[in-house]
C-alpha positions in Angstrom: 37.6 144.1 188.6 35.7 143.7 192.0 33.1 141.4 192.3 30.1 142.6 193.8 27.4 140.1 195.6 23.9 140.9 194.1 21.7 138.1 195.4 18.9 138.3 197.9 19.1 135.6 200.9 15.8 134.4 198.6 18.0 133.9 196.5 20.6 131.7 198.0 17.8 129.6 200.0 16.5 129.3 196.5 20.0 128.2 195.2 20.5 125.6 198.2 17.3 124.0 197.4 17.9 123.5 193.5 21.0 121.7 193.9 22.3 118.3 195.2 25.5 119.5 196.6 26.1 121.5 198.9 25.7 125.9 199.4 27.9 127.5 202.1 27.5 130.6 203.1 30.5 132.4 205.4 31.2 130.8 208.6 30.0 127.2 207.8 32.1 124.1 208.1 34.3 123.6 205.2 33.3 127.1 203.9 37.2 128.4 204.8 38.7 125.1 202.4 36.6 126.3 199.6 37.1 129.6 199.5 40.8 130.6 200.7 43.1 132.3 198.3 46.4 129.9 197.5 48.6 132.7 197.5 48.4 134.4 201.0 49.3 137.7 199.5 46.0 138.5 198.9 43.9 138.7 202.2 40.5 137.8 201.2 37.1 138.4 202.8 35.8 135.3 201.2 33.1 135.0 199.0 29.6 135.4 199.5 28.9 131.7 199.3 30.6 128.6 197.5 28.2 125.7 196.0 30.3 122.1 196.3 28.9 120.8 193.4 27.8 116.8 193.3 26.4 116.7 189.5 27.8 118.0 186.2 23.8 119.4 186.7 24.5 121.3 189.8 27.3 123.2 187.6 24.7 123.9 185.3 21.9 125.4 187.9 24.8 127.4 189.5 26.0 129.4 186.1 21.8 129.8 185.7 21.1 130.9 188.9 24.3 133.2 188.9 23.6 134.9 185.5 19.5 135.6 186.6 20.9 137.6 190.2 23.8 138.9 188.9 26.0 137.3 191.2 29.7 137.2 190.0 30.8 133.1 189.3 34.3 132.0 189.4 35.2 128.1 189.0 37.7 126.7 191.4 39.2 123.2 191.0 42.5 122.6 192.2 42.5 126.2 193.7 46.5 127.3 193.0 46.0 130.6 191.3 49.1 132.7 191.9 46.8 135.7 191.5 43.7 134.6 193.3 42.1 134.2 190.2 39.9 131.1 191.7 38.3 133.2 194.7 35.7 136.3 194.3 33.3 138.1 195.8 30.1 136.3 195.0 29.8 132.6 194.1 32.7 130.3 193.7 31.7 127.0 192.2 33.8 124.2 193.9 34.5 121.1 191.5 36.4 119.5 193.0 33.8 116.4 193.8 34.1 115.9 189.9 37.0 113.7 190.3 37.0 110.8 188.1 39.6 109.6 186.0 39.3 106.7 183.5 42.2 105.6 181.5 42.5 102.8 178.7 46.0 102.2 178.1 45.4 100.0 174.8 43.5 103.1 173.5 45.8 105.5 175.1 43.4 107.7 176.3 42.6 109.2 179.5 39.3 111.4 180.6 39.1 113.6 183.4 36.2 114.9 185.3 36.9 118.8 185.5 37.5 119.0 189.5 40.3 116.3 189.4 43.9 116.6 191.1 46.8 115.3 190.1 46.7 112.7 193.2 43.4 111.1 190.9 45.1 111.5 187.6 48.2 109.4 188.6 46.3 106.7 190.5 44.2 106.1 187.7 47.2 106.2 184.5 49.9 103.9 186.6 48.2 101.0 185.8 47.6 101.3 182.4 51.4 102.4 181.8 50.7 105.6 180.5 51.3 109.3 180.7 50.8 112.6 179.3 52.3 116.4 180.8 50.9 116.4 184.6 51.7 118.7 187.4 54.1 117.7 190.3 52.2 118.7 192.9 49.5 116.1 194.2 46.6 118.8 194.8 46.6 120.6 191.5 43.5 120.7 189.3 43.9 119.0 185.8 41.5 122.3 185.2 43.4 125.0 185.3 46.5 123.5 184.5 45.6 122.6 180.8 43.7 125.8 179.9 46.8 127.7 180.8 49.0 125.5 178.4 50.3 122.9 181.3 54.3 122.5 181.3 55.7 119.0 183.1 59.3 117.7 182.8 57.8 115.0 180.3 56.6 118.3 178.3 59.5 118.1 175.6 58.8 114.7 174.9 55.2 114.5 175.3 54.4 118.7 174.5 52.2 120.5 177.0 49.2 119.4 179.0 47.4 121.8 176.4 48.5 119.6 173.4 47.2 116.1 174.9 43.8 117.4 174.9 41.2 115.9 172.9 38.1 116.9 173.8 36.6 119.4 176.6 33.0 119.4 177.9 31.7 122.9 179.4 28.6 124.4 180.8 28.7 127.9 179.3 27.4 131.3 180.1 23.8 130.1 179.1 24.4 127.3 181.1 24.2 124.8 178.7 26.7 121.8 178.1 29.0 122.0 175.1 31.8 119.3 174.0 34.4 121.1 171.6 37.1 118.9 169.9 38.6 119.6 166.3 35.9 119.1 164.5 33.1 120.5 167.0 32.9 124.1 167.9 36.6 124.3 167.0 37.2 127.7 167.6 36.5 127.2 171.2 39.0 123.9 171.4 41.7 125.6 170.0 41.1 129.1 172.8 40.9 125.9 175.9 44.0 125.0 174.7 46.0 127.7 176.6 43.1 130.2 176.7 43.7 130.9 180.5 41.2 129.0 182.9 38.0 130.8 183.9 37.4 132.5 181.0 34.8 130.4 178.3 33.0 128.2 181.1 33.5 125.8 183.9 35.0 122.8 181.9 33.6 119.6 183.6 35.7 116.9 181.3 38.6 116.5 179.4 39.6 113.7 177.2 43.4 113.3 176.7 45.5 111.1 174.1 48.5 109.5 176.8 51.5 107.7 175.6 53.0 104.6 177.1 55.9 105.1 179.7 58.9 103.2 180.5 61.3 103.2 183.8 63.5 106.1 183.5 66.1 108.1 185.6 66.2 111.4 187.5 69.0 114.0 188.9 69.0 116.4 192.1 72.5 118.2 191.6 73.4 120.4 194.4 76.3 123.0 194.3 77.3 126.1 196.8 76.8 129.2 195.6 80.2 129.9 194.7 80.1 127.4 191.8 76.8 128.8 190.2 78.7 131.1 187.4 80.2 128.0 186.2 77.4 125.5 186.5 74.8 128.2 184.9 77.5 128.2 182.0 77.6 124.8 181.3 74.4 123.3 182.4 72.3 125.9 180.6 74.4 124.6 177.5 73.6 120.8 178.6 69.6 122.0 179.0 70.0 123.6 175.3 71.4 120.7 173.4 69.4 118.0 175.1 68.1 115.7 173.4 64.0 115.5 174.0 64.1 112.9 176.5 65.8 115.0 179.1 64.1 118.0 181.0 66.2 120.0 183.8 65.1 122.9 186.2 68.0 124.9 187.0 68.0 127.1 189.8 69.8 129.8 192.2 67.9 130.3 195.3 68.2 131.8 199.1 66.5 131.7 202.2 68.3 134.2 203.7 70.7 136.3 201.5 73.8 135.1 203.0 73.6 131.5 201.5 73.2 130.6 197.7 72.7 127.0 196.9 72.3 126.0 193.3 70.3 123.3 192.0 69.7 121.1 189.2 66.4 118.7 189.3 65.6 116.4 186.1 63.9 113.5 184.5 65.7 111.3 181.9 63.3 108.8 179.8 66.1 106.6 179.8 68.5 105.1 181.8 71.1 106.6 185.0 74.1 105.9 182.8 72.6 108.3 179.8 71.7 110.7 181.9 75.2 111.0 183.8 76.9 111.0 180.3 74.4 114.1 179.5 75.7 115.8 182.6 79.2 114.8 182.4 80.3 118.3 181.0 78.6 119.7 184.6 80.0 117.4 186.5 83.5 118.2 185.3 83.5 121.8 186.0 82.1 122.0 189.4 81.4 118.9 191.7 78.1 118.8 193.6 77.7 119.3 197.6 75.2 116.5 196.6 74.7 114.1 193.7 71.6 111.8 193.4 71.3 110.2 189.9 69.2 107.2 189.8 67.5 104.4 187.4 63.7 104.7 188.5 60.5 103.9 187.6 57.9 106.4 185.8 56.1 106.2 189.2 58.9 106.4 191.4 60.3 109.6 189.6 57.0 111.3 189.5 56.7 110.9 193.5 60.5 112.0 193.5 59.9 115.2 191.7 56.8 115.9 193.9 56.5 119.4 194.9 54.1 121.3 196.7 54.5 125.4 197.4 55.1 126.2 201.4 52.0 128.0 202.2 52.5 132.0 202.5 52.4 134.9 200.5 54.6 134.8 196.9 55.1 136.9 193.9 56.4 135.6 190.8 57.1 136.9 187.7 58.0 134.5 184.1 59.6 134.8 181.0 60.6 132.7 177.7 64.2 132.8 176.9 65.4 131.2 173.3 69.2 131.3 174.3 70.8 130.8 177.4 71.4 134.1 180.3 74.9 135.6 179.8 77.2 135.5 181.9 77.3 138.9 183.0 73.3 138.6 183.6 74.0 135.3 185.8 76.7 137.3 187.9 74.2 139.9 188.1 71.5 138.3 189.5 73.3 136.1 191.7 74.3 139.3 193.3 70.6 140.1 193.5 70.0 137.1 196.1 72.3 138.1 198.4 70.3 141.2 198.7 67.0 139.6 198.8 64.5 141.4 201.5 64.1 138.4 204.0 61.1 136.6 205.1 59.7 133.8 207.7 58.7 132.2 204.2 61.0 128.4 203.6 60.6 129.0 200.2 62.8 131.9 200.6 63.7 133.8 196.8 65.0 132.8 193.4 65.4 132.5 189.6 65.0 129.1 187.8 65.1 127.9 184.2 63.0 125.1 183.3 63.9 122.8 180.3 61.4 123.8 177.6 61.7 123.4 173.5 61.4 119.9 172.4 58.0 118.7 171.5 56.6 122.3 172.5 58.2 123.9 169.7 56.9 121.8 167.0 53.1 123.1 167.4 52.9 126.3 165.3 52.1 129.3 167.5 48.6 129.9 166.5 47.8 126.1 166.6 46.8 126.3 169.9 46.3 129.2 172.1 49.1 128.7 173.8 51.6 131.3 171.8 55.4 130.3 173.5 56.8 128.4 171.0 59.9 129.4 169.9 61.5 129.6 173.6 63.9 127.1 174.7 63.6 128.1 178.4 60.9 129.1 180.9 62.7 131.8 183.3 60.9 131.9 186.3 61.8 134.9 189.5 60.3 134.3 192.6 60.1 135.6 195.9 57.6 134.9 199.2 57.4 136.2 203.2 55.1 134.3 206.1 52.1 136.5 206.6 53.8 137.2 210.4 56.6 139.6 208.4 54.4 142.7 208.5 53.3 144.9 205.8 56.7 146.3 205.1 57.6 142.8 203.6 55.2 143.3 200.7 56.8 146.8 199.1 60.3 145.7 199.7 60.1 142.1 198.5 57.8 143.2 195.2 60.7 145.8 195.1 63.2 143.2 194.9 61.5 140.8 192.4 60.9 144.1 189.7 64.8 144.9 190.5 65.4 141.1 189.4 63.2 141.4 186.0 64.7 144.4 185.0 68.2 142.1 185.2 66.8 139.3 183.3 64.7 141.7 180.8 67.2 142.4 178.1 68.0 139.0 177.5 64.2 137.5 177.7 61.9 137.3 175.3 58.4 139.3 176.1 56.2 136.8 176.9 54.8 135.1 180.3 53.4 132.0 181.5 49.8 132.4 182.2 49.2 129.7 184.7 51.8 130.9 186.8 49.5 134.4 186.8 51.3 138.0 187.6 48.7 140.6 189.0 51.1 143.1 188.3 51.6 142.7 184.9 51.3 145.7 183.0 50.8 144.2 180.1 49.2 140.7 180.7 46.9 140.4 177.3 50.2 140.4 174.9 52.7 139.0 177.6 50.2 135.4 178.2 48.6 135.2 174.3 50.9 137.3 172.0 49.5 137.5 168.7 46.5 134.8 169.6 44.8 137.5 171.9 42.3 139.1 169.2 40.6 135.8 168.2 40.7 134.6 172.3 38.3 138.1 172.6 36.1 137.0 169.6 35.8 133.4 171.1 35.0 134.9 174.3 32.6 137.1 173.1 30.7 134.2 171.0 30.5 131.9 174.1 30.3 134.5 176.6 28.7 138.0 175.2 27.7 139.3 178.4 31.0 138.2 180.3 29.3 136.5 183.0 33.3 134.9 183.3 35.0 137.6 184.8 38.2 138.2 186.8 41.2 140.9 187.0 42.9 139.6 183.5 39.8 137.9 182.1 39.9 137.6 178.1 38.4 141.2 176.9 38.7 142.7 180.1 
């Protein structure tokens, strides 16, 4: 749904002298950073101002004000929705100057102010010599990556970001502050546990239980494209049998439809010599164009496995898959690439299969809100295009991603991956929360009746 900017500029002098941070209004210096859709496919006018909150307090003044004009409110931390999710037409309530992190490594606990990156998280846990499931990119918000479930390569030994959580703190629609855990307002725990982000509040802290960490070992496996049918075979195999300790992304990717390369990244909590035993049955059938498998530490593996998206415009589109593709679907889709529509974008086009199952799979479905528990992989399709490829890129590369689901679709299961969001799914509400999606509507209608959260696949939209 469009968002539509009700306030008077009474109103927004009003709201610039009521907080401590800061209120900009379109054309102001930093306004651009605060406001600018991730995902470049979706040209954006900006919003009709962003508050840059100092104070848990300034959170609060902003949901009151927003509720008594009618303005439309949408929280933004790390900023990465695929679907522009973070970004509206009226106020957008920057967090990210809620940054802290505290960890206690005897206790094994971590807490998180609600506008904190990845970057924060990682300074504060190294020294205590503990972990939980964290993004791999350094700007991500620990926000939106746990209320959309949060998947990591540690994720099927540790279980999602979701299933760390402890506790949450949010300011709610009335614009008061409410901590939910197990025992407190449980119902609305269990829905920010892979609820989606944006739709019960603007969390402002999360309390995590971490484990302690080790050194450990990771792999980057290239092959040509000619070797993919074989290394998709065996490797998916590999990925399937693991033991928990081990998470691989395997991928087939272009950036130009004449060239394939195929890739294998992973994480081993254990040592180089395990790991290259694990993918001795890959290494056998089809020898890498390059072969990096390494003892590291924790540390050193998470900066290794550091990735950020090239900026640009992108589609994506996700599935859960409980057995490995087919052969025939692999050939398939490899074909696919070579027809892929072009683009200025480096990130180019692809289809991946991330490592899941593990410690995932033994939360019960309706535990949490997070629903995706019986999958042993995460199939992710991708394409992108640079902004300078003209509007013909957008039909013709959304063209080609569809034409690569429909590939992958018979041997999927239904569901998707909420935090990496699809605008065009049809049918978003089952696809993200399965079977949890009738008691996410009644949490969302006792903690916000009026739906002052509200955003294209908001809960009870």
């Amino acid at each position: 749904m469009a968002a539509v900017d009700t306030a008077s500029e009474a109103d927004w002098r009003h709201l610039e002298r009521s907080v401590s941070g800061r209120v900009l209004r379109p054309g102001a210096a930093g306004f651009q950073d605060a406001s600018a859709p991730f995902n470049k496919r979706f040209p954006h006018g900006g919003p009709a101002g962003v508050v840059s909150v100092a104070s848990v307090a300034d959170v609060q003044r902003a949901v009151r004000w927003a509720r008594a004009t009618g303005t439309p409110i949408v929280p933004r931390g790390g900023g990465h929705s695929y679907a522009g999710h973070s970004v509206n037409d009226g106020l957008v309530v920057d967090v990210r100057a809620l940054s802290a992190v505290t960890a206690d490594g005897s206790a094994g606990r971590v807490t998180a102010a609600g506008g904190a990156s990845m970057a924060a998280l990682y300074a504060a846990i190294e020294p205590e010599q503990i972990a939980f499931a964290l993004g791999n990119g350094a700007s991500v918000g620990i926000a939106g990556l746990t209320l959309g479930g949060g998947s990591a390569a540690t994720s099927r030994s540790f279980g999602l970001t979701a299933d760390a959580l402890l506790s949450t703190t949010l300011v709610t629609a009335d614009g008061e502050l409410v901590t939910c855990d197990a025992e407190h307002h449980p119902d609305l725990f269990w829905a920010c546990r892979g609820g989606g982000g944006g739709n019960f509040g603007i969390n402002v802290s999360f309390t995590y239980r971490a484990f302690p960490v080790a050194d450990c070992a990771t792999c980057l496996l290239l092959w040509d494209g000619a070797d993919a049918p074989k290394v998709f075979a065996v490797l998916q195999d590999v990925m399937r049998h693991a033991p928990d300790e081990l998470s691989i992304r395997l991928g087939a990717s272009t950036a130009d439809g004449a060239h394939i390369t195929v890739s294998a990244i992973g994480l081993h909590l254990g040592p180089a010599r395990e790991l290259r035993e694990l993918l001795d049955p890959v290494l056998a059938v089809a020898r890498p164009v390059r072969e990096d498998i390494a003892d590291r530490t924790f540390w050193q593996a998470q900066q290794y496995l550091l990735h950020e998206t090239s900026a640009g415009a992108f589609a994506v589109r996700t599935n859960f898959a409980a057995e490995p593709l087919p052969p025939e679907a692999v050939a398939e889709a490899l074909a696919h690439l070579h027809r892929w529509p072009g683009g200025t974008n480096p990130d180019g086009g692809g289809l991946a299969l991330f490592g899941w199952g593990g410690a995932v799979n033994k939360v019960a479905p309706d535990a949490t809100a997070f629903p995706h528990r019986d999958a042993h992989f995460l199939v992710n399709m991708d394409t992108s295009w640079g902004e300078q490829d003209g509007p013909a890129a957008v039909p013709a590369h959304l063209r080609w991603l569809g034409e690569l689901r429909e590939i992958v679709a018979p041997h999927v299961l239904p569901g998707a991956y909420v935090n990496f969001a699809d605008p065009d799914l049809a049918d978003w509400r089952t696809a993200y929360y399965g079977a949890n999606y009738p008691r996410l509507v009644e949490v969302k209608r006792r903690y916000d009746p009026d739906a002052l959260f509200t955003f294209a696949q908001a809960v009870g939209s």
